[in-house]
Structures are given as structure tokens and as C-alpha cells.
N, C-alpha and C positions, 0 to 999 in steps of 0.2 A: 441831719442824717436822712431824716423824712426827704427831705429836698433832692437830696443826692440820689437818694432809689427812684422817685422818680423819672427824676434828669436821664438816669442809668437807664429805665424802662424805657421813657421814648426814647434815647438815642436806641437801642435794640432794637423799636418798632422799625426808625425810620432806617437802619441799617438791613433789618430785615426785607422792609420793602424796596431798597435801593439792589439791593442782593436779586429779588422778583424780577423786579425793571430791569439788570442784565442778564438772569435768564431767561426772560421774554426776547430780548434783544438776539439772545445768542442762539434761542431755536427758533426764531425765524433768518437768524443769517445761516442755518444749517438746512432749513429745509429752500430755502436761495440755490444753495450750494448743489444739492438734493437735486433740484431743478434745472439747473444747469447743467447737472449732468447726464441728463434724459436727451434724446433727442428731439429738437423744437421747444427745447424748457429752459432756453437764455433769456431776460429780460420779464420773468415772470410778472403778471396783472394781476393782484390781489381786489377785489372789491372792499373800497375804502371803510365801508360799514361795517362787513362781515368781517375784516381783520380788526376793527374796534372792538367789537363783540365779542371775538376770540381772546382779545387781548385784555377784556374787563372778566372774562369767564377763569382767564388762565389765573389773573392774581386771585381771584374770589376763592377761587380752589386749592390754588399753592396754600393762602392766608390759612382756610380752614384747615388743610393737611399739616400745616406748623402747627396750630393751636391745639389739634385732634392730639398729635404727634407726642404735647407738654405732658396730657396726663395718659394716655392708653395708647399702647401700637394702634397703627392704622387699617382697617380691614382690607385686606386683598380680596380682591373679587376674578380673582384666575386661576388656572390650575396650576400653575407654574410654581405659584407661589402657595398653593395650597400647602403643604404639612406643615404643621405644629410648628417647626424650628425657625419657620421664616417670622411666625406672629413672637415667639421666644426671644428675638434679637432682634431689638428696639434701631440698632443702626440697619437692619436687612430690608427691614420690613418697612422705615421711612425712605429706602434707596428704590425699593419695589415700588413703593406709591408714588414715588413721587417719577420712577418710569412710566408706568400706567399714562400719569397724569400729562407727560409731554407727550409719550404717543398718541394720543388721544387728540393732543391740540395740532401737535403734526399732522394728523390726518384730517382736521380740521381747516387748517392751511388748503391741503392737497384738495379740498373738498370745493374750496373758496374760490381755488384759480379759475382766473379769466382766461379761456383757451378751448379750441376744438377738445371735442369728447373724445380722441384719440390721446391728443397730449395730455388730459388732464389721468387718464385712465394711466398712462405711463408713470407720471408724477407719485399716484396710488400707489401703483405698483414697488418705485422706487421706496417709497417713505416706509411702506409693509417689510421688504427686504431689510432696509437699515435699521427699523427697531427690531426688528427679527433678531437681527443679529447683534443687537445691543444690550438684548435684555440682562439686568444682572442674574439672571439666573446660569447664564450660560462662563457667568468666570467664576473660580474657585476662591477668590480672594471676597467675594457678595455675595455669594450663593450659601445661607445657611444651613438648611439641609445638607448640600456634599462634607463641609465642615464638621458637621457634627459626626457624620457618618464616620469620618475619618481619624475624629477620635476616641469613636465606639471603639473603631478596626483597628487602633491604634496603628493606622495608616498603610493598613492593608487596602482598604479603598483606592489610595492615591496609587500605590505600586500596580493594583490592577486593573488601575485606567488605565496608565504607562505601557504598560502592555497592551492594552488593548490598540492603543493610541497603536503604537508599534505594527500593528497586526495588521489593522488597517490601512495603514500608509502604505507594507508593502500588497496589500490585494488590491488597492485605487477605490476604494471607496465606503463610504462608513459604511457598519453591519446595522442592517435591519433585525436580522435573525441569529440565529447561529447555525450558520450555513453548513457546519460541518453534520449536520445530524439529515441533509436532504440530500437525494442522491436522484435525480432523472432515472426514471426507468425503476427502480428499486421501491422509493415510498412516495414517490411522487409521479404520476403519468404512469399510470399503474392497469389500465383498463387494456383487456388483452386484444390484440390486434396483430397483422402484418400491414407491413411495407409492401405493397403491390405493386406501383409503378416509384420513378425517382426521375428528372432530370436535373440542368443543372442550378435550377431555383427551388425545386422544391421537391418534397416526400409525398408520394398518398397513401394514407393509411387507412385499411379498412377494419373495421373492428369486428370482433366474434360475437353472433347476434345472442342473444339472451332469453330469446323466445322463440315458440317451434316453429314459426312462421314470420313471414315479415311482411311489410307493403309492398306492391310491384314496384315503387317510383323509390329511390336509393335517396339519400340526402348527405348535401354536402356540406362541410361546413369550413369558411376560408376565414382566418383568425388574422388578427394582424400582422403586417409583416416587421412590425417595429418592435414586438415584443415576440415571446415564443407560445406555440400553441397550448401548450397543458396548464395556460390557465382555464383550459376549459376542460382540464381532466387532472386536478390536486389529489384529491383523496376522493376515494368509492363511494364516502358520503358527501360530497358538494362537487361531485362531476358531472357537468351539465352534456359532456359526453357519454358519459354511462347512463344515465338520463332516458337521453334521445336512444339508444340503443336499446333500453330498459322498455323502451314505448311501443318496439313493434318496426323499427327502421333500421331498415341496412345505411352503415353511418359508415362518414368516410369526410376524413379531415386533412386538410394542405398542412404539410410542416414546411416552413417556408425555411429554406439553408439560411446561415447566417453567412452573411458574404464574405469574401476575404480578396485580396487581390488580384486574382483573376475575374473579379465582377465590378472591377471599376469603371467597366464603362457600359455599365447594365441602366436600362432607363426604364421608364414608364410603361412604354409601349413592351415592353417584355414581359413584366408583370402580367400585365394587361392577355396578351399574347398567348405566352410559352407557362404562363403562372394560371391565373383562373380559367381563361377559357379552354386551356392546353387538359387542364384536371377537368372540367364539365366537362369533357368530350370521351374522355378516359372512364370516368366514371359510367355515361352513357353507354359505353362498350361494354364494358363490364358485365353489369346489369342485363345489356340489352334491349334498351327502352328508347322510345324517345325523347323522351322528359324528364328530370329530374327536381327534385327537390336543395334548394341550397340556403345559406344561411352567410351572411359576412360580420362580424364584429368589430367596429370601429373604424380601422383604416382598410379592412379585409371588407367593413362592406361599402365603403367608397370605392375598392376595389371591383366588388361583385358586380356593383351597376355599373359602374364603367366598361366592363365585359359584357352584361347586358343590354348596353347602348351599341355597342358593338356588331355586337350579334344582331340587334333587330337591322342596323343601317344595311345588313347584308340581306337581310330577310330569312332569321333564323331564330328560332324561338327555341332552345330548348330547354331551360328552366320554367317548371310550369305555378311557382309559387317562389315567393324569396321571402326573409327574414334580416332586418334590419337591426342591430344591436348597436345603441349608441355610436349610430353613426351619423357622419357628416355629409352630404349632398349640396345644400346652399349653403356655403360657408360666409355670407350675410353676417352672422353672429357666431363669430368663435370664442366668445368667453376671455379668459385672462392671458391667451397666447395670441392675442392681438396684437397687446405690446410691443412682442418680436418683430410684426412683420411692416413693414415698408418696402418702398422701391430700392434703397439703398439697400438695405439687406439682401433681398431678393437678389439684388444687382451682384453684391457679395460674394453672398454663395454661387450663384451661375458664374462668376467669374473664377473661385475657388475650384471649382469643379467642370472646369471648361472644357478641360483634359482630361477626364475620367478623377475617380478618386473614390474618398468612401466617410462617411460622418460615422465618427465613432459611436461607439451604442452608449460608451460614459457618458459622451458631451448631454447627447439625450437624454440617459437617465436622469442626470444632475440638474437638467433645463426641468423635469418633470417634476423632481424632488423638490426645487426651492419655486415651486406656484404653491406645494403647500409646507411653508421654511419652518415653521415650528413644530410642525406635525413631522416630517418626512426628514426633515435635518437638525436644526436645536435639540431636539427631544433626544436624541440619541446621543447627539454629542455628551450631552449631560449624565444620559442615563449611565453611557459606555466609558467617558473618559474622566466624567469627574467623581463619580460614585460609584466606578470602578465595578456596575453591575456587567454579566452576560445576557446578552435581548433571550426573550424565551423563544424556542422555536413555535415556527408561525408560516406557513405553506405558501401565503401569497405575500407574504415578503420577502422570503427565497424566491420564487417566479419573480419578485418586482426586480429583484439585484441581476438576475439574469441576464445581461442585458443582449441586443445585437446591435451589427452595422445596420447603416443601409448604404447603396451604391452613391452613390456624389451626383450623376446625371439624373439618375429616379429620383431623390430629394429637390432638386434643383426646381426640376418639372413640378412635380407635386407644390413647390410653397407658390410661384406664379402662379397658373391657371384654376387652383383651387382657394390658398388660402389672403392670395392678393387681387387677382383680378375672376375669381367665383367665376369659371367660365362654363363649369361643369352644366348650370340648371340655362344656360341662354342656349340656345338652340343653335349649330352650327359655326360657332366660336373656339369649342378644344378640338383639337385633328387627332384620334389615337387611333394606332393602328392603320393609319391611311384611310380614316371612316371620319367622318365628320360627327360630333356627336350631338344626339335629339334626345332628351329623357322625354319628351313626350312619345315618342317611340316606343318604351319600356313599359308595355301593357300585360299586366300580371297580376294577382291579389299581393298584397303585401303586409307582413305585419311587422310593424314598429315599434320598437321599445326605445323610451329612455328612459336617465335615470335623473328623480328630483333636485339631489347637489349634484352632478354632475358640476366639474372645473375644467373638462376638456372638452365635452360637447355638451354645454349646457342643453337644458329638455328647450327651449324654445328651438334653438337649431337643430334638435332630434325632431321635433315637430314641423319644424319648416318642411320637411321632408315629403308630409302630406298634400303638401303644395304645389307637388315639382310632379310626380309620379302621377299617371292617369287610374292605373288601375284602382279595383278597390279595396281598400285598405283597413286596417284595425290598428289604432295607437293605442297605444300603452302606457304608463308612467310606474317604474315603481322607486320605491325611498333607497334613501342611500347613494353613493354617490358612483364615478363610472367603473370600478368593479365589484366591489360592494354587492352595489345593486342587483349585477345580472348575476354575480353566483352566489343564488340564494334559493338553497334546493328546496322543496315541500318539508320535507321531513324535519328541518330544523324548526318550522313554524316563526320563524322572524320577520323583522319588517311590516310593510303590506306592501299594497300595489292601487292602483288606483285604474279602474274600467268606466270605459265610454257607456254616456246614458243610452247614446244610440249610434246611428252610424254616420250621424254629419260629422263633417270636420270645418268647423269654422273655419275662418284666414287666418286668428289668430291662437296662441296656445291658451289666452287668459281668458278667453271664452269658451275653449274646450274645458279646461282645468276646472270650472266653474259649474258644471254640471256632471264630471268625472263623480265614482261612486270610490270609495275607498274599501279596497278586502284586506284582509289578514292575511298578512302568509307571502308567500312565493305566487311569480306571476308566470311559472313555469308550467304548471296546470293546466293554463288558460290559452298557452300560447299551445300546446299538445293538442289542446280540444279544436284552436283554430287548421292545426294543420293536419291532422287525420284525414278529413273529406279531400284533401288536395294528395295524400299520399298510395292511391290508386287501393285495389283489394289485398288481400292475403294472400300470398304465396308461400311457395314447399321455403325453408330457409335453406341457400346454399350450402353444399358440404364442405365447400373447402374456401379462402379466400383468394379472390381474382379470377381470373375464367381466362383460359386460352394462354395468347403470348404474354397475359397480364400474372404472371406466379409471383408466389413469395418471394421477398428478399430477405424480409429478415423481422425477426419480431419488433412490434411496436415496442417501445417509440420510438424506435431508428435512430442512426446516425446523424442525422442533420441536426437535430433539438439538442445534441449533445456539444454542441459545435461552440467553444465560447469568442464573446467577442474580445 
């Protein structure tokens, strides 16, 4: 009998480890698979060492998570699988780890490949996506917690995922929030203002000053055109709009229209044009100045210096200070949406859009969403469809769902000259406008912020930025990543920020970062203190909003932000 249990033991060993041997076999023919289907990822080159290593690491670890496995569930080390019910169900908890334990070696693989740093970054990308999407937590038949939940609820849970599930399919897109409780204009984009001018890309709105005097020099501020402006104006307490207005400045912001088919064959050069420098001039009027103050935030301020390269090749200066918000200028380093971009893409879409047309604000949302797939998509799916919760309401995930177009020839332009062939910082290479452009031209102080996780314009290429621009300049860095970051009022006391020791700016960010001072708090303080000296004296505060043929239209936050895509 003695004979027999052992015979019985090894053979279990060696079936056990024959079981290893073809799931080692079968997650590296999945990440093959994986690879192939990347573009440039046929015929993958493993270095023969590093996949020995991988493949002595994988059984070492399979081996120990069986034997962990015999006498005590296995620890999860994520939050996915963090509550109680997942370490309670001995089969959940060995399905979890032993996910953990492939993704890992998959990313391993992806780490391993022989291949240019474009392709291998793609490979990453791919293997992130498919365990994303793999994880057991995100099906109801592995996932212990919805399980359990569901026979608390005695399956009330499941009936109101069902629903929800429902809910979502007919609005296109999973809920972040619950969107029923925000309303544009009502609790959200709440800072009181008119509508002064309007054409047929954008709104200007000026806001009602908040103090009995203001600065001579008006400030502008151009938000992205890919998203809608009041994330810079959610609630009275984190509006970086009421803010600036709060400061002592007459404030006045682009709502850019969300396009709809009569702007299919709207392009760059209108942006450019009839959008920021059409508003800096308006503004100027207004006012009555010659200078003003302005501000771009991400694609609003790749907008603004493009308008400002504009303007100098004519020989016209009229912004006498700019503000930089996680924006892109050298697009050298664009982070995780690098993957996207090639000549065949590129080629794609200009060919997509050859005729006019218009990229939907979904496609974008969704392209935005799954760079962060567990945070911005799994986590909902699960929270919404399998445990049948309502998201709480939450201000900047209403603004994230929001979404807009943009024109099909402006996108087109935009991924060529900026995010494939970076024409913007060479001197004489992009044509906008009928102006050839020079950013060495674009002589101004400048202040620059980015933001430390940033996933869309990493701070190294918020940094590059110091590089391109002659004037003098003040970078920034503060925590959190690219909206986070920049709305993070004083008053809450969160985060920090991170100030320059002095005022060099080395060539690189990892010599600036290195002598950077770390504060507490919001770096909105800091950025107020910078622009004061450049915001001219005190003046009477106007009585009414717009001056002359510039009258009211209509109260903030107008028409256009209302516009859905």
C-alpha cells in the first residue's frame, strides 16, 4: 500500500509538472499569437537566455503556488482581488494567482523581444490589453466577490447589472458616473459669465469679475478641442476658472462647438485661424489693449503656440505672456499613444478623410479609456454589470463621458506634422496658415506645467517644451497624472508640486527633476504669483460684459458645450 501512495505521489508530481510544461508551451504560443497580431510583430526573436530564465522562473513559481495552494489560499497582491471572498474560495483565489502569475511572465516575454523599441512597446501594449481583459475578475462564473454579493441579494445584484448592462448599450458607452444627476450649466460649469462673441467654431465667454478692480491685460484661456471646456470650471470649489477670475483677472475662455456635419471639411488651419487667433484679437478688442494674457491646456495649448508662431512670422505679438498646461510641442516622446501612430495609419486616416468627414468623440473616448483598461473599463464593467452597483456621482467623470467630434481633415493634419513626423519644433517644415512656422520666433515668458504620471503627455515631453521656446521660462511638475494634476485647487491642500531650484533648465527633465524642491499643495499659488507682474496694473472693473458690437448673447455656458457628440 506504502508502494502504491508513493507510485500515486510521483505519478501526480510528474503529471503536475507535465500540466507546467504545456502551460508554459501554451502562454508562449499565446503571446506568438499576441505578437502577430501587432503590427511589425510576425516572426517574433526571443533572446534564447531570457526565455530560459522565464521559463525556469514560470515552473519555480507555478510549483510553489500548487504547493502554497495544498495547505492555505494563495495571497493576492492586487486590488482586484482584494476583498475577503476572493481569499474565502480556494478555486478563485488559485484562478487569481495563478492569472497574476501568467501575466507577469507574459509581460516578461513582451520585455524579452528582439525588436525595435517601437515594436516591442506595441507587443506591451498588446499583452496589457489581453490580460486586461482576461482577468477573472471581470466574469461572473470566477469572480468571488460578485458571487457572493449575489446571494446576499439573493440575486438582486445580477438583475441590476442587467440593467445596467441595458442602459448602457442603448447610451454607447459604459457609465463612469451616474450621469443623471449632472447637468451643464446647472451643477456643473456653474461660474457666472456671457457668451460675448460666437462663430462658427467656437463660443467666447467672459466671466463676471469677482473683485472691484481687475488687471489691465485680460486673460485667455483655449481648453482642448477634443474635450469640452468646464473641466476647467466643475464645481466652485476646484474651478480653476473661478480661480483666475477669483485672482484679480478679466477671464475669458474658447468653448470650442462640437462639430457636426457641416464642419467636415474644417482643418487645422481654421483652428489656427478663425479659432485662437480669431478669439486673441476679439479679446484685444474688447479690452482694448494691446496685449493680452493666455493660457492653452493640452491640445488647446499646441493650439495656442501654433497661433503664436503665426502671429510672430507676420510680425505680430500680441500675447504678452503664455501658460502651458500638459502640453505637447515636441512630440519626440508621446508616451503610450505611440503605438497608434505609423505611416500606414497616418496614411489611413488622410485617406478616410480625404473627402471631408469627422472622427467620432466615442472612437476617441474609448481609444482614451483602454490606455488605462483596468482603471477606466474592467473596473466598471465589474463594478456596474456583475455586482450590479450604481458608480457614485463624480464631476470629472461626467466631463470624461462627455465626449466630442473633431473634423476628419483637422485630425488628419494634426497626427502627420505633429505626432509622426514632429514638424512643429523644426523650423520651417509645417505651413499653417500660409506662414511657415519658426517656434524660435515665439519670444515670450512662458510657464509650464506638467503633470508626474501623466499617460498622455508624459512630463518629459511637457519638459521638452523648455527646449523649443526661446523666451524665459518657469517649469513646473506637479503629482498626479493629466487631469488630476492640474485641477487641484489650493483649498483642498492635496498632492504637491514640485519647484525649480533656480532658473536653468537643463536639456534634460532628469537633471532638472533632480534638484526640483517638493511643496505641498496645489501649484496654482505659484503659477498666480508668476503671472501677476505680466498682468499690467489695476483697473475700474467693467460694468457690463463685452464693450461695443461685442454684447451679450447669452449666459455662460452657452450653447455650444451643450452640443453632444
Amino acid at each position: 500500500m506504502g508502494q502504491q501512495n508513493a507510485a500515486d505521489g510521483v505519478n501526480s508530481a510528474d503529471a503536475f509538472q507535465n500540466s507546467l510544461s504545456q502551460g508554459w508551451r501554451q502562454a508562449l504560443a499565446s503571446f506568438q499569437q499576441l505578437g502577430a497580431s501587432t503590427p511589425q510583430g510576425a516572426g517574433l526573436g526571443i533572446d534564447p537566455e531570457k526565455l530560459e530564465s522565464l521559463q525556469q522562473d514560470y515552473l519555480k513559481q507555478a510549483t510553489e503556488l500548487w504547493n502554497q495552494g495544498l495547505n492555505h489560499n494563495p495571497v493576492l497582491k492586487d486590488r482586484r482581488f482584494a476583498d475577503a471572498a476572493w481569499s474565502h474560495h480556494p478555486m478563485a483565489a488559485f484562478s487569481a494567482a495563478l492569472y497574476l502569475l501568467n501575466t507577469r511572465t507574459l509581460m516578461g516575454l513582451a520585455n524579452a523581444v528582439q525588436a525595435d523599441p517601437k515594436t516591442r512597446e506595441r507587443i506591451r501594449f498588446a499583452v496589457e490589453q489581453w490580460s486586461a481583459a482576461s482577468a477573472p475578475s471581470n466574469s461572473l462564473l470566477l469572480n468571488a466577490e460578485a458571487q457572493q454579493k449575489a446571494i446576499e441579494t439573493k440575486g438582486e445584484s445580477i438583475a441590476k447589472g442587467v440593467q445596467n448592462l441595458l442602459h448602457d448599450l442603448r447610451q454607447g458607452h459604459v457609465s463612469m458616473t451616474d450621469e443623471s444627476l449632472f447637468e451643464v450649466g446647472k451643477n456643473v460649469a456653474t461660474t457666472q459669465g456671457h457668451v460675448v462673441f460666437e462663430n462658427d467654431l467656437f463660443q467666447l465667454i467672459e466671466y463676471k469679475p469677482l473683485t472691484p478692480k481687475v488687471h489691465q491685460k485680460p486673460f485667455l484661456l483655449i481648453p482642448p478641442c477634443i474635450n469640452k471646456f468646464y473641466i476647467l470650471d466643475l464645481q466652485p470649489e476646484n474651478s480653476f476658472i473661478r480661480y483666475v477670475v477669483s485672482q484679480g483677472h478679466r477671464t475669458f475662455v474658447v468653448s470650442w462647438r462640437n462639430p457636426d456635419n457641416s464642419h467636415a471639411q474644417v482643418t487645422w488651419d481654421d483652428y489656427i485661424e478663425q479659432g485662437a487667433i480669431e478669439a486673441i484679437k476679439v479679446v484685444q478688442d474688447i479690452a482694448k489693449v494691446p496685449q493680452i494674457n493666455a493660457l492653452g491646456f493640452c491640445v488647446g495649448g499646441t493650439i495656442l503656440t501654433t497661433a503664436l508662431a503665426v502671429l510672430a512670422a507676420r510680425g505680430e505679438k500680441p500675447v504678452a505672456s503664455a501658460t502651458l498646461l500638459t502640453t505637447l510641442i515636441d512630440f519626440k516622446e508621446t508616451g503610450v499613444l505611440d503605438v497608434f501612430i505609423d505611416e500606414n495609419f497616418v496614411k489611413f486616416r488622410e485617406m478616410q478623410f480625404a473627402n471631408g468627414g469627422l472622427m467620432p468623440g466615442r472612437d476617441m473616448a474609448t481609444t482614451f479609456s483602454f490606455l488605462r483598461p483596468n482603471d477606466l473599463v474592467w473596473n466598471y464593467v465589474v463594478k456596474n454589470y456583475l455586482k450590479g452597483e450604481t458608480p457614485p456621482p463624480f464631476d470629472l467623470l461626467y466631463w470624461n463621458s462627455d465626449s466630442t467630434n473633431l473634423p476628419g481633415p483637422m485630425f488628419a493634419w494634426y497626427l502627420r506634422n505633429t505626432y509622426l513626423e514632429n514638424r512643429l519644433i523644426k523650423p520651417g517644415q509645417a505651413t499653417v496658415c500660409g506662414e511657415q512656422i519658426d517656434l524660435r520666433k515665439v519670444n515670450l515668458p512662458v510657464y509650464i506645467y506638467g503633470s508626474k504620471e501623466d499617460h498622455i503627455v508624459p512630463i518629459q515631453a511637457a519638459y521638452a517644451t523648455t527646449q523649443v521656446l526661446p523666451g524665459k521660462k518657469r517649469f513646473v511638475m506637479g503629482a498626479s497624472g493629466h487631469i488630476a494634476g492640474v485641477i487641484n485647487p489650493p483649498a483642498s491642500n492635496k498632492r504637491s508640486h514640485w519647484l525649480p531650484a533656480d532658473a536653468q533648465l537643463p536639456a534634460q527633465f532628469d537633471q532638472w527633476s533632480a534638484k526640483a524642491k517638493e511643496v505641498a499643495g496645489s501649484w496654482w499659488d505659484d503659477w498666480a504669483r508668476w503671472l501677476k507682474p505680466h498682468a499690467g496694473p489695476m483697473v475700474a472693473t467693467p460694468k457690463a460684459p463685452g464693450r461695443g458690437s461685442y454684447k451679450a448673447i447669452e449666459p455662460a455656458p452657452g450653447r455650444y458645450v451643450q452640443a453632444k457628440a
